[in-house]
C-alpha positions in Angstrom: 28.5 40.5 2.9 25.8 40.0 5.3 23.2 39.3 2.3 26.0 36.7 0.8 25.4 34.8 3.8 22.5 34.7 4.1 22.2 33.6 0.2 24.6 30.9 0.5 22.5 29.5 3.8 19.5 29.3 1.6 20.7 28.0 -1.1 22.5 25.0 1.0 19.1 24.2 2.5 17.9 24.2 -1.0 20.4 21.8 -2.1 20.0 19.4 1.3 16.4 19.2 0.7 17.0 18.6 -3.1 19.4 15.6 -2.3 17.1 14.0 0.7 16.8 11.0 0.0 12.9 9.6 0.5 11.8 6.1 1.8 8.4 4.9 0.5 6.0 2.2 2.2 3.0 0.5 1.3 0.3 -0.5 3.2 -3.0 -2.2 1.7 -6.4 -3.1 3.2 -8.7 -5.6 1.6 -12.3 -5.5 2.4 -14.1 -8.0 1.2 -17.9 -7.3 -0.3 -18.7 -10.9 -0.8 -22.7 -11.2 0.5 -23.3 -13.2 3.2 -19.9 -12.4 4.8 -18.0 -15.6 3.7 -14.9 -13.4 2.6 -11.7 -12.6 4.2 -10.6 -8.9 4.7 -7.2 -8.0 6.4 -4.9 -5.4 6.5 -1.2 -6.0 4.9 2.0 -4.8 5.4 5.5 -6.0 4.2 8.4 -6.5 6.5 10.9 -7.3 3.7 12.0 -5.2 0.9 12.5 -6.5 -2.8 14.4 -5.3 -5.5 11.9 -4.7 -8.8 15.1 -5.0 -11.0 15.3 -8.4 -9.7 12.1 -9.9 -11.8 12.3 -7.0 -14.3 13.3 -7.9 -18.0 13.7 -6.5 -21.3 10.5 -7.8 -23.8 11.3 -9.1 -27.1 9.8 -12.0 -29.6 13.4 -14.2 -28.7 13.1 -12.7 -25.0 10.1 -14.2 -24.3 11.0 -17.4 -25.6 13.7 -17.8 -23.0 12.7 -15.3 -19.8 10.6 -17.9 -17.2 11.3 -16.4 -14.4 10.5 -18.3 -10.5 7.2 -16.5 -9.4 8.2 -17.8 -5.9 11.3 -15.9 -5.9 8.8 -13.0 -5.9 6.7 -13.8 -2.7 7.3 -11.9 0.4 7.1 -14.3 3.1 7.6 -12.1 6.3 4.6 -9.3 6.7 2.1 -8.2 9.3 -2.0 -9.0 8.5 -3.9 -7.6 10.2 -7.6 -8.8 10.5 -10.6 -6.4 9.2 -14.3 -7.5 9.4 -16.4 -7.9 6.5 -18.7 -4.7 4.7 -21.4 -7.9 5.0 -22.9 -10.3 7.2 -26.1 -12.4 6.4 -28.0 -9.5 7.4 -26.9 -7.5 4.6 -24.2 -4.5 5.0 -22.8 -3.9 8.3 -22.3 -0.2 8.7 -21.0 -1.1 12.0 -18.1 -3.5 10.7 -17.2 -0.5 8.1 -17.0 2.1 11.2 -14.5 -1.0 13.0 -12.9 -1.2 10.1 -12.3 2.5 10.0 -10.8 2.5 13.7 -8.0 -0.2 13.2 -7.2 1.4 9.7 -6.6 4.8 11.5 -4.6 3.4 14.6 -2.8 2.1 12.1 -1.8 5.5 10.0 -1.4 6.9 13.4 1.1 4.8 14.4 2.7 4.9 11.3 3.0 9.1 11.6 4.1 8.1 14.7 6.9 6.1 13.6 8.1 9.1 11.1 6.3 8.5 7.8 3.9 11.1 6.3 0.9 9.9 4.3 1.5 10.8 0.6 -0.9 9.1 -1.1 -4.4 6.9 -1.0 -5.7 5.5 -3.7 -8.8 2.4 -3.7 -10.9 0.1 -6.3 -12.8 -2.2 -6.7 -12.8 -5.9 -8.4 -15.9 -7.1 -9.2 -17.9 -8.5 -12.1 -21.3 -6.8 -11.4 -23.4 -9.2 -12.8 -26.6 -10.6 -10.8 -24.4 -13.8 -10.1 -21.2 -12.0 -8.9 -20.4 -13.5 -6.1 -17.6 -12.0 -5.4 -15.6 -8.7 -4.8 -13.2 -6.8 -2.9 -12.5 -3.3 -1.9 -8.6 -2.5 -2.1 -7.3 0.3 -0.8 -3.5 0.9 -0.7 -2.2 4.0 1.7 1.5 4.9 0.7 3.5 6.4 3.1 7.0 8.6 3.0 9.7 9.7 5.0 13.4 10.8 4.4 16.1 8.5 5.6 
C-alpha cells in the first residue's frame, strides 16, 4: 500500500511537470562593429506580445497573388532599449567598451533571473560583407529566457 502511494505521488509530479506550461522571452543586443564608432548598439527588449498566426499564411502560386499583408501591423511599438557602447572608436577597438558592454548585458540577465526566468538559450552572428570597403557590421546576440507560468 505504502509503495502505491508513494507511486501514485511520483507519478502526479511527473504529470504536473509534463503539463507546465512554459513562457519564453527574447532579449537581443546589437553591437555595432562599424570602424570609427559611428554605429549605434543597444540592447532590446519587447514589452508587447504578438501573435505569429497573425502574419502567418499558407504559400501558393494564387496565394501569393492575393496575400499583402500590412508590415506595420507587425511592429512592436512599446519596448525597452537599452544603450551599449560601440566595439570601436576612432582609435580602433575598445576592449574597454566590450568589458561595459559586458556589465549592463549581465545586470541585465541578473535581473531577469531575478524576476523568475532561467536562461535557456544564447545564440550570436554576425552581418557583415567582409570586403576591404565594408563599412559596416553588427554583432547580434539574442539571449532567450524561460519560465513556467
Amino acid at each position: 500500500m505504502k509503495k502505491t502511494i508513494i507511486f501514485t505521488i511520483i507519478i502526479l509530479f511527473a504529470f504536473a511537470d509534463a503539463i507546465a506550461q512554459i513562457e519564453y522571452k527574447i532579449i537581443t543586443s546589437v553591437e555595432s562593429i562599424v570602424p570609427g564608432g559611428s554605429g549605434r548598439s543597444r540592447l532590446i527588449s519587447a514589452n508587447e506580445t504578438k501573435d505569429y498566426r497573425q502574419y502567418t499564411s499558407s504559400q501558393s502560386e494564387e496565394s501569393n497573388k492575393r496575400n499583402k499583408s500590412d508590415r506595420a501591423d507587425i511592429r512592436v511599438k512599446s519596448f525597452d532599449e537599452t544603450k551599449l557602447l560601440n566595439f570601436y572608436n576612432i582609435g580602433g577597438i575598445r576592449f574597454q567598451n566590450i568589458a561595459a558592454n559586458d556589465a549592463v548585458v549581465s545586470s541585465k540577465i541578473n535581473s531577469m533571473i531575478s524576476e523568475g526566468w532561467e536562461l535557456a538559450f544564447v545564440t550570436s552572428a554576425v552581418e557583415s560583407k567582409g570586403s576591404s570597403d565594408d563599412k559596416a557590421g553588427i554583432f547580434i546576440t539574442r539571449y532567450i529566457f524561460k519560465r513556467q507560468l
